[in-house]
One Martini backbone bead per residue (centre of mass of N, CA, C, O) as a GRO file, in nm:
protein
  107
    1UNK     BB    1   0.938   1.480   0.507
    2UNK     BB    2   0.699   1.389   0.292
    3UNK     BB    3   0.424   1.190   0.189
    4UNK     BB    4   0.510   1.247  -0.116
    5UNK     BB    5   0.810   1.134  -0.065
    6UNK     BB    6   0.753   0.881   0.053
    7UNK     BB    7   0.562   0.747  -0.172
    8UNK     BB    8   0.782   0.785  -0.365
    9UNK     BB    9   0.993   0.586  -0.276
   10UNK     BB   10   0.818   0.325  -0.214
   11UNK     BB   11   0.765   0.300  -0.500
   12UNK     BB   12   1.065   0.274  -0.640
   13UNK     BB   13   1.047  -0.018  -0.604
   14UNK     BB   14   0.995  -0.301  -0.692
   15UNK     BB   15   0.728  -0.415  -0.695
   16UNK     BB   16   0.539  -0.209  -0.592
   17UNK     BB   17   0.253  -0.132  -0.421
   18UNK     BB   18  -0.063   0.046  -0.320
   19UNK     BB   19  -0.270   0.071  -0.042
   20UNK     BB   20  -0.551  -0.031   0.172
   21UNK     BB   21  -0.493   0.022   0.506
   22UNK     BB   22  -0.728   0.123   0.723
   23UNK     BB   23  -0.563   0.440   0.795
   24UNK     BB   24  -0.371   0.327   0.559
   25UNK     BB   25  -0.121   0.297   0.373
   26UNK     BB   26   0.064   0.054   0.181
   27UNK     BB   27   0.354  -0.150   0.096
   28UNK     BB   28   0.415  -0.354  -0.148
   29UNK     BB   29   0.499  -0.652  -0.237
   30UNK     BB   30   0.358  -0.821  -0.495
   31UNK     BB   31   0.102  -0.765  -0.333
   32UNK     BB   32   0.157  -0.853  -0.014
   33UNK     BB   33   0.417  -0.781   0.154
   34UNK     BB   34   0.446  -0.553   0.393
   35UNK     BB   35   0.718  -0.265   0.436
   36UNK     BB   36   0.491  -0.030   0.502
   37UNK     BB   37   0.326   0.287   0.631
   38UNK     BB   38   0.089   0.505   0.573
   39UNK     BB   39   0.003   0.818   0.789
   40UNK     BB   40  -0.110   1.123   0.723
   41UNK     BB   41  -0.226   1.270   0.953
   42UNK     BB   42   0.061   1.200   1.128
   43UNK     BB   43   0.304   1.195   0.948
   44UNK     BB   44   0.356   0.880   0.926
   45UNK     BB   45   0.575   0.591   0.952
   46UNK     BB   46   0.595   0.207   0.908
   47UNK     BB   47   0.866  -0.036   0.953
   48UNK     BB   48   0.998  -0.340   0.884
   49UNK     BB   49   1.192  -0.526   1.067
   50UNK     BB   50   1.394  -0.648   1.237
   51UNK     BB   51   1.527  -0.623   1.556
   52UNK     BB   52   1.793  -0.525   1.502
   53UNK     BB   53   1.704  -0.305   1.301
   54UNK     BB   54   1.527  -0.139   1.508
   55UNK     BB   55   1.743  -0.046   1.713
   56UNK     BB   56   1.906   0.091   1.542
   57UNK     BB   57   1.728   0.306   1.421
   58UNK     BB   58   1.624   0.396   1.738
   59UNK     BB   59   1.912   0.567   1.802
   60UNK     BB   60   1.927   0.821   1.603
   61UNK     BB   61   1.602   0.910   1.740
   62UNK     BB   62   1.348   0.827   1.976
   63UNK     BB   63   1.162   1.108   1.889
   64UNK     BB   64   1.156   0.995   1.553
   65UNK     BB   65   1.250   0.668   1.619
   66UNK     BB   66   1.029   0.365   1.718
   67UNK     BB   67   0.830   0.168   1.854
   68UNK     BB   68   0.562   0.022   1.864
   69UNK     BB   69   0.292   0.031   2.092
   70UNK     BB   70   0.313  -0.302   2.030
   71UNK     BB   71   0.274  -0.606   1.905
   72UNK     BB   72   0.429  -0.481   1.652
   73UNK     BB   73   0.710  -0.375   1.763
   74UNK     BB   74   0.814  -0.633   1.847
   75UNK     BB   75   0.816  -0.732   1.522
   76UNK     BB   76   0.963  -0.402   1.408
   77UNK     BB   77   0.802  -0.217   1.387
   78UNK     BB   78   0.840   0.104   1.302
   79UNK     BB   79   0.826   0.478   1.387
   80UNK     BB   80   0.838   0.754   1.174
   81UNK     BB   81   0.876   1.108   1.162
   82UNK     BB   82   0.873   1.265   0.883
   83UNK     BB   83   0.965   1.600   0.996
   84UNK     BB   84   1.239   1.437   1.091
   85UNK     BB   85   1.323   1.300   0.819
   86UNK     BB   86   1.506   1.266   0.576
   87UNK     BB   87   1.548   1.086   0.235
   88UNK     BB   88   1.799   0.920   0.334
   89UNK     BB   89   1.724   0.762   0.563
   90UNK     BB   90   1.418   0.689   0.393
   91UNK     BB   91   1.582   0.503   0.229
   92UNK     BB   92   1.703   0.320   0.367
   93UNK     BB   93   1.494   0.203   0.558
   94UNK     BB   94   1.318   0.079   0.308
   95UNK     BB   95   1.559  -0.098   0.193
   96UNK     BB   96   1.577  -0.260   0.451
   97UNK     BB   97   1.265  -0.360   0.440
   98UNK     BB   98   1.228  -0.452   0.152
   99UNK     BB   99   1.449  -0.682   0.185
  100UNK     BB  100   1.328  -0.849   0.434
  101UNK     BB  101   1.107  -0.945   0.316
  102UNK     BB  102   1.213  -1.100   0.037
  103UNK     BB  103   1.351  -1.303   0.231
  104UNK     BB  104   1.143  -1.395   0.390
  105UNK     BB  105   0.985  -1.474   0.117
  106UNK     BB  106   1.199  -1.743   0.073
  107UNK     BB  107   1.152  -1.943   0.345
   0.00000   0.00000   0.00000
């Protein structure tokens, strides 16, 4: 998977809209909140999980889908190594986190 094909599927999605967010793109559900980020120069993405979901995705490949190393790790962010991640997964994964934003926000 690249960077551009990443960006097109996160696009995909309804109401989803691209930003800037610190040295990353975001991925926003309405505008506001945020389901994935892609860093370019690291060809990584970031995606927003449940943490049920996150331990779930992270048995896949260990050295290619992991917590993010830091209290966003704890919080579900999964860091996705896009390289490495097909397109199938990147669509159930991205599909995943933005469902669960979604939900989150109707609470």
């Amino acid at each position: 998977m690249t960077c551009d094909q990443f960006t097109e599927l996160a696009l995909s999605f309804p109401h989803t809209i691209a930003a800037p967010h610190f040295e990353r793109t975001a991925f926003k559900v309405a505008g506001k909140r945020i389901f994935a980020t892609l860093h370019e120069e690291s060809e990584t993405a970031n995606i927003k999980f449940s943490p049920a979901d996150q331990s779930v995705y992270s048995l896949i490949d260990k050295e290619a889908i992991y917590p993010v190393n830091n209290k966003w790790g704890l919080q579900g962010w999964t860091t996705f190594q896009l390289a490495r991640v097909d397109n199938q997964l990147m669509l159930d994964a991205l599909n995943t986190a933005y469902n669960e934003v979604l939900k989150s926000k109707k609470k």
